[in-house]
C-alpha positions in Angstrom: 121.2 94.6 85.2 117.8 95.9 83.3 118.7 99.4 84.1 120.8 101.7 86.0 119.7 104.7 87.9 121.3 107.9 89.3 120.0 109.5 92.3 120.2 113.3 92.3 119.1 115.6 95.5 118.8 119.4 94.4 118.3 122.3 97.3 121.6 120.9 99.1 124.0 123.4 101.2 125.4 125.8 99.9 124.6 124.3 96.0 124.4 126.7 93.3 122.9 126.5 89.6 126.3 126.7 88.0 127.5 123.7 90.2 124.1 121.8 89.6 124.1 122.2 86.0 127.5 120.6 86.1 126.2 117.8 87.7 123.4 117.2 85.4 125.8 117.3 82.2 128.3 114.8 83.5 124.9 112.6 84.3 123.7 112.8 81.2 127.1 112.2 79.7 126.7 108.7 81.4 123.1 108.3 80.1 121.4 106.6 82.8 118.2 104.5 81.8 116.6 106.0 84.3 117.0 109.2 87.3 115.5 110.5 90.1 116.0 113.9 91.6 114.6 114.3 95.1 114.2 118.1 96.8 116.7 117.9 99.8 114.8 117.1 103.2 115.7 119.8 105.8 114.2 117.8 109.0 116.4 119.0 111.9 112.7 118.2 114.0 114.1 114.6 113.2 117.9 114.5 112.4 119.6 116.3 115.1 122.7 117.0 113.1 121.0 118.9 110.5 121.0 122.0 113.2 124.4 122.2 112.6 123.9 123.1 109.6 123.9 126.8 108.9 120.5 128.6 107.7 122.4 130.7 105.3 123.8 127.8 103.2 120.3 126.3 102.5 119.1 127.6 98.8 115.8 129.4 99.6 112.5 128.7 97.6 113.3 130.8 94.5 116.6 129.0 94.1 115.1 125.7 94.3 112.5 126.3 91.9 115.0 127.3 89.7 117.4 124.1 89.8 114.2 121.8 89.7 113.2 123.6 86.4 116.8 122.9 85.3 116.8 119.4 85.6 113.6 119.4 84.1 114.9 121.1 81.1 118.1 119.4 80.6 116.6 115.7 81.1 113.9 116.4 78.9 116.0 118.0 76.2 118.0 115.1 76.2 115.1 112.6 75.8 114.3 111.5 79.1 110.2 110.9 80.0 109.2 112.8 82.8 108.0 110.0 85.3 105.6 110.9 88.3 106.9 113.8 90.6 110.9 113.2 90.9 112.1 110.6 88.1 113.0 110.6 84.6 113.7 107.4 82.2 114.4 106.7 78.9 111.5 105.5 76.9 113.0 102.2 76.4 113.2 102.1 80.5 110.4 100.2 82.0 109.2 102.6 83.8 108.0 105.1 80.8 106.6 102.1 79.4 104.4 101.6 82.5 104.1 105.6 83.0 102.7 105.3 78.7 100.6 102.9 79.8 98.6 104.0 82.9 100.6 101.0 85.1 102.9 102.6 87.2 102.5 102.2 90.8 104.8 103.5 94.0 106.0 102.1 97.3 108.6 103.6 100.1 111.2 103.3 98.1 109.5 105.1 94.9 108.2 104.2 91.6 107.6 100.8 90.4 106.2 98.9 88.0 105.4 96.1 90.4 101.8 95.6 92.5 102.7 93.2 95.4 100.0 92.8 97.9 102.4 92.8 100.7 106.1 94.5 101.0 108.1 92.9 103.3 111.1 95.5 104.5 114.7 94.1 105.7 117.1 97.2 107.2 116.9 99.2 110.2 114.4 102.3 109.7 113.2 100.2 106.8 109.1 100.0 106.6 107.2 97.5 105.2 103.2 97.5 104.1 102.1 94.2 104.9 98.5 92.9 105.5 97.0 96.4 105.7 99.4 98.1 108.1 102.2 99.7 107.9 105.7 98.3 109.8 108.8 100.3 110.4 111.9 98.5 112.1 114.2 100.3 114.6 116.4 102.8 113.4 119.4 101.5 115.5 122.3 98.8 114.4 122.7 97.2 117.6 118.9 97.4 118.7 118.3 95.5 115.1 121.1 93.2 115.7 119.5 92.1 119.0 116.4 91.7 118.2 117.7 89.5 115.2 119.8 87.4 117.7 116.7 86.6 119.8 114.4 85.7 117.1 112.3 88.8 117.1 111.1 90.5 114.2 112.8 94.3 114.8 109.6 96.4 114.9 109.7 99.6 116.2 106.4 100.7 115.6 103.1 99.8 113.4 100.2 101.6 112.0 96.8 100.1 111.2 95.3 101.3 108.0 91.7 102.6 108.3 89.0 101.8 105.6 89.2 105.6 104.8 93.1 105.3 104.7 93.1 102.6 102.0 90.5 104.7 100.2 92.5 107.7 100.1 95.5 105.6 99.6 94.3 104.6 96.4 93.4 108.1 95.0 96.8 110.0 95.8 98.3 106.6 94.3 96.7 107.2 90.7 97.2 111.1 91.0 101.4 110.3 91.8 101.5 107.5 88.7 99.3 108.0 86.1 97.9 111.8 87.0 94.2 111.3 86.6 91.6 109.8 88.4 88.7 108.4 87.2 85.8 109.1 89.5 83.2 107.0 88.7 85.9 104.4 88.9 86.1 105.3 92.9 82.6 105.3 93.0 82.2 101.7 91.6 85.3 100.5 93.5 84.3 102.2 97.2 80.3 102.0 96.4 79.6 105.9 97.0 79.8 109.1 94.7 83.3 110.3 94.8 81.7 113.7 95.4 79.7 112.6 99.2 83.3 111.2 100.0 85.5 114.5 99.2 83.3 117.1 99.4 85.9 118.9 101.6 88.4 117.7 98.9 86.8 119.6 96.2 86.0 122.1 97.5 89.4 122.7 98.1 90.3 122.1 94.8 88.1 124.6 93.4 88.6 127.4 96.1 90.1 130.9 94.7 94.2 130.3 94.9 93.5 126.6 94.9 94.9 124.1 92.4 92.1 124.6 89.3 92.4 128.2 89.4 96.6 127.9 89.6 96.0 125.7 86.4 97.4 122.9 88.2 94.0 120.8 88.0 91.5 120.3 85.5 88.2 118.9 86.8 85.0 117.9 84.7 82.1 115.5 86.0 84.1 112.1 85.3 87.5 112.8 86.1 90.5 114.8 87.6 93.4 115.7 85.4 96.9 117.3 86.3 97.9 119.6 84.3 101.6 119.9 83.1 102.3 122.2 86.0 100.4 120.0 88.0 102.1 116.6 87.5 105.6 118.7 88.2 103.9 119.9 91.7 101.5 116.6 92.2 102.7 116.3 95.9 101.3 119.5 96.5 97.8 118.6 95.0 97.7 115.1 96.5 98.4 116.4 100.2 94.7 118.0 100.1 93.2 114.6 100.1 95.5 113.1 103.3 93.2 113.5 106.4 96.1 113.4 108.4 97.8 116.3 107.3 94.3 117.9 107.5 93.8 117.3 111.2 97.5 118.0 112.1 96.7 120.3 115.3 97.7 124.1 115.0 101.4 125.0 116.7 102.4 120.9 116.2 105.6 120.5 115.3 106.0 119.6 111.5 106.6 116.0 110.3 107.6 116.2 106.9 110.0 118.0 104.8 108.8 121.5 102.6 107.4 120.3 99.0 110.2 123.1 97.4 
């Protein structure tokens, strides 16, 4: 093997910053070449069983905050590059080497330093971005096994992507791996100013309690630059340029896990 990674989920039930902290010095006893540590998705909208789950046991925002700046600290302290919004490598690790050089990229399953044209995915639920749309295969064993026994690919559903998709595919892609976008490069690569195809965007971006004034953002003529804060909270900044978030309608159920 290259490398070997750990993944670690903080936010969980009834976690605490004592037992966390434990965790995190037995990982980096181990030294793992590279880590990622995901925020714990509370979907109960989607996974049924997580209403079992009582609300009390679920660390609230404050606590979260606080074990995501712990991991922070202790893998940086112990030498570990900060990598995108939730990984960590060694600098020897391939991944800081891409992250150092502005080649990163990400997929479904996370960060890469790979940029395939097509991803085929194998595994129920398992989605795959092939030929401009996205694929996802049943989520069930048996529906997958039959559909595998009669010679059918084991699609659930599919999603086209737009022209405008791929474009704003491509700047929340360079914001989540190499925080910074160069917008005269947009404006070359999509032939119009990147300010007539996110006016909205900057706008919001700019607005009083937005990301510049938070000091999440910097933004000059040429370019937008995360900040330190913002490259630990680039989720947050990214959503503002996904239309569909945007024109989720009012009272809809949510899709998507909180951010913290």
């Amino acid at each position: 093997f290259a490398s070997v990674n750990i993944d670690l989920i903080y936010g969980l039930p009834y976690q605490t910053v004592v037992g966390f902290q434990r965790t995190l010095d037995q990982v980096i006893t181990l030294r793992p070449d590279r880590v990622a540590v995901y925020s714990f998705a509370f979907v109960p909208w989607i996974k049924g069983h997580m209403r079992h789950l009582p609300p009390e046991s679920l660390p609230g925002p404050e606590l979260k905050l606080e074990l995501l700046a712990l991991a922070i600290d202790r893998f940086t302290a112990a030498g570990y590059v900060a990598i995108g919004m939730d990984h960590f490598a060694l600098p020897h690790d391939e991944l800081a080497r891409a992250a150092e050089a502005g080649t990163l990229r990400r997929n479904f399953m996370g960060y890469t330093v790979q940029s395939a044209r097509d991803m085929v995915a194998v595994g129920i639920s398992a989605i795959g971005d092939v030929q401009g749309a996205f694929v996802q295969n049943v989520k069930k064993l048996p529906a997958y096994g039959q559909a595998i026994a009669a010679g059918k690919f084991p699609v659930e559903k599919g999603y086209a992507l737009t022209a405008d998709d791929t474009l704003r595919r491509h700047v929340i892609t360079e914001l989540m791996c190499n925080s910074r976008l160069d917008l005269g490069a947009i404006a070359t690569k999509f032939g119009r100013p990147f300010a007539d195809l996110f006016a909205v965007e900057l706008a919001e971006l700019q607005a009083p309690g937005g990301p510049v004034a938070d000091g999440m953002v910097e933004l000059t003529p040429g370019w937008i630059r995360l900040t330190p804060l913002g490259r630990r909270f680039v989720r947050n900044v990214a959503m503002i340029f996904d239309r569909h978030l945007r024109e989720d309608a009012p009272g809809e159920k949510p899709v998507f896990s909180r951010t913290v």
